[in-house]
N, C-alpha and C positions, 0 to 999 in steps of 0.2 A: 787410683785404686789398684790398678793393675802392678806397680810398684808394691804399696802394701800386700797385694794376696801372694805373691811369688816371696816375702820376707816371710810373711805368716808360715804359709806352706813348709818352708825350712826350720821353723822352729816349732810347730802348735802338734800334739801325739794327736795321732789318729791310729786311738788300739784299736783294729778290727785286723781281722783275720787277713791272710793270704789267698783264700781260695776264694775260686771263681765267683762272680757275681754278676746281676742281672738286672736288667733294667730296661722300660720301654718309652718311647719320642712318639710323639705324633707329626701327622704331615705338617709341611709349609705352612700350610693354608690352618688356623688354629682350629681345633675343634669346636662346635658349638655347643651350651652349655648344655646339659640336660632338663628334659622337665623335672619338676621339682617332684619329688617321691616322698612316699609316708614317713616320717620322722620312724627312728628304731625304738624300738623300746626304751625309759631307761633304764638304766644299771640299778640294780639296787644300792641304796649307800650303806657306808658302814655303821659300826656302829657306836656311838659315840665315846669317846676319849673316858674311858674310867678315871675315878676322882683319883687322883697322887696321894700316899699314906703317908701323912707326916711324920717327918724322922725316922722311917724305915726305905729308904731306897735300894734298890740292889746293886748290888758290888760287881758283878758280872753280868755280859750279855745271857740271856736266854740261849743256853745250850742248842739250837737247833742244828741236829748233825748233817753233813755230807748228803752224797746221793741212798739213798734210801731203793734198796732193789727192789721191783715192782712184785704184788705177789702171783703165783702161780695159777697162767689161766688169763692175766692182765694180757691185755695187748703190747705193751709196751714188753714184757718179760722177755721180750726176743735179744732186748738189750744185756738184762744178765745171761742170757745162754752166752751170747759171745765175748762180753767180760771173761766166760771159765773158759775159751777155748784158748785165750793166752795169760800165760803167766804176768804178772806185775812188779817181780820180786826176782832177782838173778845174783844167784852168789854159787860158787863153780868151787871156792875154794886154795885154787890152785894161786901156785906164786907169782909176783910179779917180776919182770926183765926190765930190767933197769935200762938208761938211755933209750926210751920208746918216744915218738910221736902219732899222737893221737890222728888221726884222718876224719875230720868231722865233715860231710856235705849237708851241705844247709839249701834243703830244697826251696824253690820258688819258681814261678812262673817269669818272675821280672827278678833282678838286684834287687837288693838293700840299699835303701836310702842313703845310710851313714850319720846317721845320728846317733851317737852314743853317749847318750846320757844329757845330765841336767834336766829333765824331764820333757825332751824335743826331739824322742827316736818316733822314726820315721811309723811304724807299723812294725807286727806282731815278728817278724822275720828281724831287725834288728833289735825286739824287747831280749826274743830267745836270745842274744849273744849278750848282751849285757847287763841281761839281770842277775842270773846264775854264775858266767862264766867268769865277766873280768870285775863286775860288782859295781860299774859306776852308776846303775841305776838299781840297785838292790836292797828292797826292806830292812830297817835295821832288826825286825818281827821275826821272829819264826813262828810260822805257820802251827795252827791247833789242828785237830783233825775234826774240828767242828768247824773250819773254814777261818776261825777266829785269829786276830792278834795270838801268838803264841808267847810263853815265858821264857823261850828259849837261846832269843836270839844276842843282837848284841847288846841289847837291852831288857831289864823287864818289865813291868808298869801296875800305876797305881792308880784306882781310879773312884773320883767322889762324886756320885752324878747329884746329888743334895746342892751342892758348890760348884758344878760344873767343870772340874780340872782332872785333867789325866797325867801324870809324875810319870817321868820315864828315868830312868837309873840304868845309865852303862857298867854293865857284869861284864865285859871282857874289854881286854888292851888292843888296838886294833889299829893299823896303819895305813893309811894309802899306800899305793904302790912304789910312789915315792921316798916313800919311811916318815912322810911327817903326819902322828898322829892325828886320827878321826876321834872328833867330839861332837858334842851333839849341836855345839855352834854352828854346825855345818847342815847342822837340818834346818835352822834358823833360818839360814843363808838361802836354802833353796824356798821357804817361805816369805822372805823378803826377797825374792827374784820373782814370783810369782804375782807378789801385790803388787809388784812393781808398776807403774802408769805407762810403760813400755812393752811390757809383756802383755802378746794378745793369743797365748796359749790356752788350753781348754781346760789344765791341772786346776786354776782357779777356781776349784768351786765352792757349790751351798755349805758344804762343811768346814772347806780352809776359808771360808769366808764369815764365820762364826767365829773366830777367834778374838778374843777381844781386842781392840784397838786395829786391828791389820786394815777393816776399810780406811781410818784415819791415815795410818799409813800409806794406802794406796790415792788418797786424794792430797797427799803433801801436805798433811796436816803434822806429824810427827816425823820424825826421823829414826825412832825404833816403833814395835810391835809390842803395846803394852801386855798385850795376854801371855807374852813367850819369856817367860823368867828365867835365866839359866842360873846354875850355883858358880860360887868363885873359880870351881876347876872345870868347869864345861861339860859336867860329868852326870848333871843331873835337871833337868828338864821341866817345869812345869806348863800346861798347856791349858792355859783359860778360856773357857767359853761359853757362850750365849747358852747353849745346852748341851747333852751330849744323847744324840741319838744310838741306838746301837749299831746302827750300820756303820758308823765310824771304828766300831773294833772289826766287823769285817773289812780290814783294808778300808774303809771307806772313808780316811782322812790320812794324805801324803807321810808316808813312812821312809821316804828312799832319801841319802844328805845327798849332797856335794861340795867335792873340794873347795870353802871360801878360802885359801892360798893361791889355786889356780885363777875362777872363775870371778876373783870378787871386786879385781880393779878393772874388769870390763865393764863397755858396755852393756847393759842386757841385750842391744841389738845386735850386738857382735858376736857373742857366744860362738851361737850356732855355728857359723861362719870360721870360726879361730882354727887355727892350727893345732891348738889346744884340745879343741873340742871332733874334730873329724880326724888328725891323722894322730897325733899322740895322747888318745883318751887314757885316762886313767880312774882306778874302782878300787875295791877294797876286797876284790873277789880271788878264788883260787889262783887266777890264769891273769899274765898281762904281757898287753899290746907289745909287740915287738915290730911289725912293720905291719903296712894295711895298702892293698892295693884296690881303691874304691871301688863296690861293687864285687868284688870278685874275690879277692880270698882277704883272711886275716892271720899274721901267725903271732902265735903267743908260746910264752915260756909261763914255767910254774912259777906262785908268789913265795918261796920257800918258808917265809912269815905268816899265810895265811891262817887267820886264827879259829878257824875248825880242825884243823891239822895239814900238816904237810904233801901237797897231791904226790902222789905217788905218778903219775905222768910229769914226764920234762918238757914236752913242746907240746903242741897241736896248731894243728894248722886248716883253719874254715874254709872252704872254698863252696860257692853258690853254683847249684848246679838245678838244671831244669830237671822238673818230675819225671818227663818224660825219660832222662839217661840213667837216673838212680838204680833200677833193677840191674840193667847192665852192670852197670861200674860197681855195682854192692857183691854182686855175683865176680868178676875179672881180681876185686880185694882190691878195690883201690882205693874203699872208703871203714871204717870202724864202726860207722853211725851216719845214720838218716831216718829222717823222718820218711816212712813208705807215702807210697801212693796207692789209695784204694782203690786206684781205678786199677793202677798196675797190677793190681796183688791175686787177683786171677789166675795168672801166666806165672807167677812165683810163691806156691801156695807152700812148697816143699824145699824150701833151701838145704844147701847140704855145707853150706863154711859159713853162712849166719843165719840166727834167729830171728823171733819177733818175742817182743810185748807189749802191749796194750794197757791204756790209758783212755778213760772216759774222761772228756774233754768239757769243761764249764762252757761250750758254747753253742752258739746255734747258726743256724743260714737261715733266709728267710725274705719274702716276697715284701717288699713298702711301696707305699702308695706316697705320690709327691700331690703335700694338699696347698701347698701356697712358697711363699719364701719366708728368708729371716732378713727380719730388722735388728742389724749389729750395731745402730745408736742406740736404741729402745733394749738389747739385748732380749727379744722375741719373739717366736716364730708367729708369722700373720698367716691364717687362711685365705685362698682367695676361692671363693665358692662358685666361682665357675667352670671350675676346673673340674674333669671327667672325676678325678677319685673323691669325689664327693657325694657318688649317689653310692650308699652304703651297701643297697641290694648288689651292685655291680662288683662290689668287692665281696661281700659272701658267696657269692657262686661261686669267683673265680681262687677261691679258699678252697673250694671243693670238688674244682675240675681235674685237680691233679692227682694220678694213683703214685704218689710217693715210696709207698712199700713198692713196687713194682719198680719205678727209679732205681730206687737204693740199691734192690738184689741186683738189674743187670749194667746199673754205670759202676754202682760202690761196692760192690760182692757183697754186699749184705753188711757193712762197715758203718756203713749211718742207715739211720732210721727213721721216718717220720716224727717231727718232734710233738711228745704229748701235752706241751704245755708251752707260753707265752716267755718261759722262765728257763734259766740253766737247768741243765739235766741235776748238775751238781745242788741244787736247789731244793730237789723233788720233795723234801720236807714241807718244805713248804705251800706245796700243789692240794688247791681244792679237784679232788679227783670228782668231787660230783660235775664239775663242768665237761662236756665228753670234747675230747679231739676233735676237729675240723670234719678229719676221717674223708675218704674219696665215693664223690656220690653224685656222679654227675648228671642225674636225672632229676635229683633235688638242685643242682646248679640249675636246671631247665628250668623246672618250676617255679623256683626264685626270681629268674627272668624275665618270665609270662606274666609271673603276677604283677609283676612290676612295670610291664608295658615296653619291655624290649621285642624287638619284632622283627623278622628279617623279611622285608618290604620288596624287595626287590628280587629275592631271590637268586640271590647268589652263597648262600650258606651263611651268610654272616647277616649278626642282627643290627638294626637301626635303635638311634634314642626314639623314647616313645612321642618324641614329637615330628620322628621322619630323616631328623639328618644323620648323618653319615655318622657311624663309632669304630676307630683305629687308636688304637693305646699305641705308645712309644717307649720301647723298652730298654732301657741303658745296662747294656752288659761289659762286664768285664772279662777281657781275652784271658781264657784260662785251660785248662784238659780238657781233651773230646768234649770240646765244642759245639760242634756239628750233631752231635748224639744229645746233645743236654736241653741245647735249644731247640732243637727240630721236635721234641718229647715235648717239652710244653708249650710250645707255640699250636701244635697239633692239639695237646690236651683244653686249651681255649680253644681253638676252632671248631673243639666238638660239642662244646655249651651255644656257638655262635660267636664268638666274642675275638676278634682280628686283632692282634699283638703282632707288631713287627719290631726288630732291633732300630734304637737308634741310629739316625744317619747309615743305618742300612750297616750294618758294620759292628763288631766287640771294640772295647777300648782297652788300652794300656790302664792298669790298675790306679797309677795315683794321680795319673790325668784324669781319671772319669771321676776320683773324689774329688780332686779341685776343682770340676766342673758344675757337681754336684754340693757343695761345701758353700762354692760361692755363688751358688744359684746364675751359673752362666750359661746354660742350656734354653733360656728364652722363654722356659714355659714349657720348653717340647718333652720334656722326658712325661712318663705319667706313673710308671712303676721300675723301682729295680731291684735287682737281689740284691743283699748285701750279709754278711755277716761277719761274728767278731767274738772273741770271749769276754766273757762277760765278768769273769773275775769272781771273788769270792763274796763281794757286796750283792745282796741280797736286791736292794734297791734301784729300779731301772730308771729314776729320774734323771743321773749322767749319761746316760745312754739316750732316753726316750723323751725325759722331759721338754718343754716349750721353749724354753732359753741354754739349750744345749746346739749351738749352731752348727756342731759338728755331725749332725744327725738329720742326713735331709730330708726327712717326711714333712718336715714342717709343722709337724700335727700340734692343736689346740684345742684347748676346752677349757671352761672352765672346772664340769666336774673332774675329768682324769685332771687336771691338777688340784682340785681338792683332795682328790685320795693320794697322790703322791706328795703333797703337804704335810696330812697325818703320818708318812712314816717318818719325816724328818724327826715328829717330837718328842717329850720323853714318856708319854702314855702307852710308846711300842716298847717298855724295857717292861711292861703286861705280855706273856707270851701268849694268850688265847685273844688280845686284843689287837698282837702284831697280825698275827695268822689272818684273823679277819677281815684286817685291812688287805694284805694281801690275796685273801680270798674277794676281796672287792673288785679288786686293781685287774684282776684275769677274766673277772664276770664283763667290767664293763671293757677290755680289750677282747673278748668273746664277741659280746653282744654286736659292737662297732667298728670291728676289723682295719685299725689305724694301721697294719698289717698283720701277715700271717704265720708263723713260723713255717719252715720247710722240715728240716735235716739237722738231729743232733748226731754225732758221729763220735768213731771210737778210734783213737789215732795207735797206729802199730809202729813201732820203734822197732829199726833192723839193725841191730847190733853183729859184728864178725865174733865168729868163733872165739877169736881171741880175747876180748872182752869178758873177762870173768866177775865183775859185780854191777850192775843197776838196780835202781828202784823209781819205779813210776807213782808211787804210793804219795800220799794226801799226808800231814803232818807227821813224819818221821824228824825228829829231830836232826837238827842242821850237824851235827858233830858225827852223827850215823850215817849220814846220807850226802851227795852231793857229788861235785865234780873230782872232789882231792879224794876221796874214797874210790876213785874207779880202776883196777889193774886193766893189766894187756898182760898176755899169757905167753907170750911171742914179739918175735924182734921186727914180723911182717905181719901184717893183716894176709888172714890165709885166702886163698883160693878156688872158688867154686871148682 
């Protein structure tokens, strides 16, 4: 096993975010079970699947736009004040100096894995470098600014939800970095790498697993993918399936090829592993690989072929550098671009040789509860109901213990904010606002305790189960910024409900040990909560994130109802848009009601660009030909100087 999780680990995405996260262990000695507490309410369910109109299907998803600003008076509206305090949009005008290299520092607490591409990068720190920049894991989609598949990319698409097929037709000529033409063979490719009987990646899901014939294919029953049709030139695509939900045009069914020239007389176990694939990757993007020193920098030259047009940058060159140095070294001009640090941005409110801009981020941070493990023969997650995060009142209190708004303003200066909903910010269309926020109320955390027959018996501040023995949660954190400041706030903020949280093993963890730890359920039981968080993409739908047979998600959590309601949005009765809403308005009542966890912190990311830097755009569907990496000048032959 240990052989397969250490192969796994190097090949299977685990999109979640970079920043810090959290989590709690219990002692040696296991906890004992709780007395058993009142069942919660249930959720109400939704409401039933409206009849389908024969021969009238719709042609397009239901329009539901972007993040939606809260209105005036709204709690949440502290989010748009700081959206207006930075610009989204940078264009200066001035001309470009020829011979520049770009200085990109790519903040992180830890390196980069080095996965680049085939759909096996490591976390969201090597997605940035390869989606945008050198393109080997890059939608052939352009983005709508309703979150949707756009018509603008390298492809446009057709789609018959009656028949169940979506047609994709390549509108531009486009090369690998190589020069040998991309077709959409090559998207084939990476869907037959995926069904593959070797590939134990997490890309395989409920949607590419809808296509016709591909399970066939993945049990060696065929040697092609009957659902995946291509034309004589490779240029036109049709994609058969069992149904098509609408969350599959948000992103929600694999859009990114790869090279079948390079990758397709391997291995699948090899890939990852190849020379091919860690030191000489190659995309279809602005910028490519010229040398790569693991972990630490990347340098690229322009694709001068790239077919949105020609970047106007000739080199750049990544180098990973800790949050902690970036004000410095952004301040000295030794970098073009970085992602800020909110914790930093305090001390650097007023630059005078770079900016900021601001980007509302699709994602969230947030507290989980570990309710069992997963079954990877059965493909999923089992409860084990003796386990502390089982008594539901224990988890609504401590939903409620924490003054987030008060976090936010003195660790993040006011850069994230309590998250108002279960859901991406970028989502907010679709938030039932009658359900209210968690909200900090730690006298109702009390009372939820008492009622419930927690009691602090001994008197020493902390409370007992209501049957007398001892209650210590175990918290698995991830080594990340002011540490010390982050956990000492909420370890205090339970202690003042009663409720004793200590770090795992006494100690933070290295980021993608504590996933592997966490992933493969080799913690023994000891963790009982931890933070963790991720973006969440522009699929609407949290069943790849949240669902029961998503083993990349360690809460474990089970039901049968929350997978009833996340069954209804797979079908095609959500392309009704007051009937998708519903079901989504179901899906937050019963994660309301039963706190499988709690969200924390949606946040708003500030990009510090140098003077020199005359055009970005942070903005949601601008077409690929307006916007991107080969549109970016430098005004100067140096990055200037604080």
């Amino acid at each position: 096993m240990k052989g397969i999780k250490k192969w796994v680990l190097c090949t299977v995405v685990l999109a979640v975010l970079a920043f810090a996260f959290t989590a709690c262990a219990r002692d040696e000695e296991p906890a004992p079970a709780p007395a058993p507490a009142p069942a919660p309410a249930p959720a109400p369910a939704p409401a039933p699947a409206p009849a389908p109109v024969p021969g009238d299907p719709p042609a397009v998803a239901p329009e539901i736009p972007g993040f939606i600003p809260y209105p005036e008076g709204h709690p949440l509206s502290v989010i748009n004040a700081t959206m207006e305090r930075f610009p989204q949009f940078l264009e200066t005008g001035l001309p470009h100096v020829p011979g520049t290299t770009f200085r990109y520092a790519l903040a992180g607490v830890s390196p980069w894995a080095g996965l680049f591409g085939m759909s096996a990068f490591g976390d969201g720190v090597d997605d940035g470098i390869i989606s945008t920049i050198i393109g080997s894991e890059r939608s052939i989609f352009s983005t709508s600014p309703t979150l949707q598949w756009g018509q603008e990319g390298l492809v446009n698409y057709t789609i018959d939800v009656a028949n169940a097929v979506i047609t994709l037709n390549m509108q531009r000529d486009v090369s690998w970095h190589d020069g040998v033409p991309l077709t959409l063979d090559d998207l084939v490719f990476v869907f037959e790498t995926m069904a593959h009987p070797d590939y134990p990646g997490v890309r395989f899901g409920r949607n590419e697993q809808s296509i016709i014939g591909i399970m066939d294919f993945h049990n060696g029953y065929t040697d092609s993918i009957e659902g995946l049709v291509l034309s004589n030139n490779n240029r036109t695509l049709e994609i058969h399936l069992a149904g098509i939900a609408p969350e599959m045009l948000y992103f929600g069914l694999w859009s990114s090829p790869a090279p079948r020239h390079i990758f397709g007389n391997m291995e699948v176990a090899d890939i990852a592993n190849s020379t091919e694939f860690r030191v000489n990757p190659i995309g279809w993007g602005p910028f490519m690989v010229s040398s790569i020193v693991p972990g630490e920098t990347v340098h690229l030259i322009r694709n001068k072929n790239y077919t949105f047009g020609r970047p106007y940058i000739e080199y750049m060159v990544i180098e990973w550098v800790h949050p902690d140095q970036i004000p410095a070294r952004m301040e000295a001009g030794e970098f073009d671009y970085a992602t800020f640090s909110d914790i930093q941005f305090a001390n650097y409110q007023s630059p005078t040789n770079f900016r900021y801009l601001a980007s509302l981020q699709g994602a969230y941070q947030f507290v989980s509860f570990r309710f069992g493990i997963f079954d990877h023969d059965n493909n999923v997650a089992i409860m084990e109901y003796d386990r502390p995060s089982h008594n539901v009142y224990l988890r609504r209190a401590m939903a409620k213990a924490i003054d987030l708004q008060l976090l936010g303003d003195i660790v993040f200066n006011g850069l994230r904010f309590p998250a108002g909903n279960f859901m991406s910010p970028l989502h907010s269309a679709f938030f039932d606002l009658s359900i209210p926020p968690f909200g900090y109320n730690p006298e109702l955390a009390r009372q939820i305790l008492d009622g419930a027959g927690f009691r602090d018996i001994d008197g020493d501040g902390y409370r007992e189960w209501p049957d007398g023995s001892p209650l210590t949660l175990q918290w698995g954190y991830i080594t990340g910024e002011d540490d010390d400041t982050i956990i000492g706030f909420k370890t205090q903020a339970w202690a003042d409900i009663g409720i004793r949280v200590e770090l795992w093993q006494g100690r933070t963890h290295e980021r993608l040990a504590l996933w592997d730890i966490l992933d493969f359920d080799d913690d023994n039981g000891e963790v009982d909560i931890y933070t963790w968080g991720w973006t969440a993409g522009f699929n609407p739908n949290p069943a790849g994130r949240w669902g029961p047979n998503t083993w990349w998600t360690p809460s474990r959590y089970n039901s049968e109802e929350y997978s009833a309601i996340l069954a209804r949005l797979a079908t095609e009765a959500v392309w009704d848009e007051a009937y998708m809403l519903s079901v989504y308005h179901a899906l937050q009542r019963y994660k309301h009601d039963n706190v499988p966890f709690f969200p924390t912190f949606w946040r708003v990311d500030l990009t510090a660009l140098n003077n020199r830097v005359t055009t970005w755009d942070t903005r949601i569907g601008i077409p690929p030909a307006e916007s991107g990496w080969h549109t970016i000048r430098l005004s100067a032959a140096e990055p200037y100087r604080g």
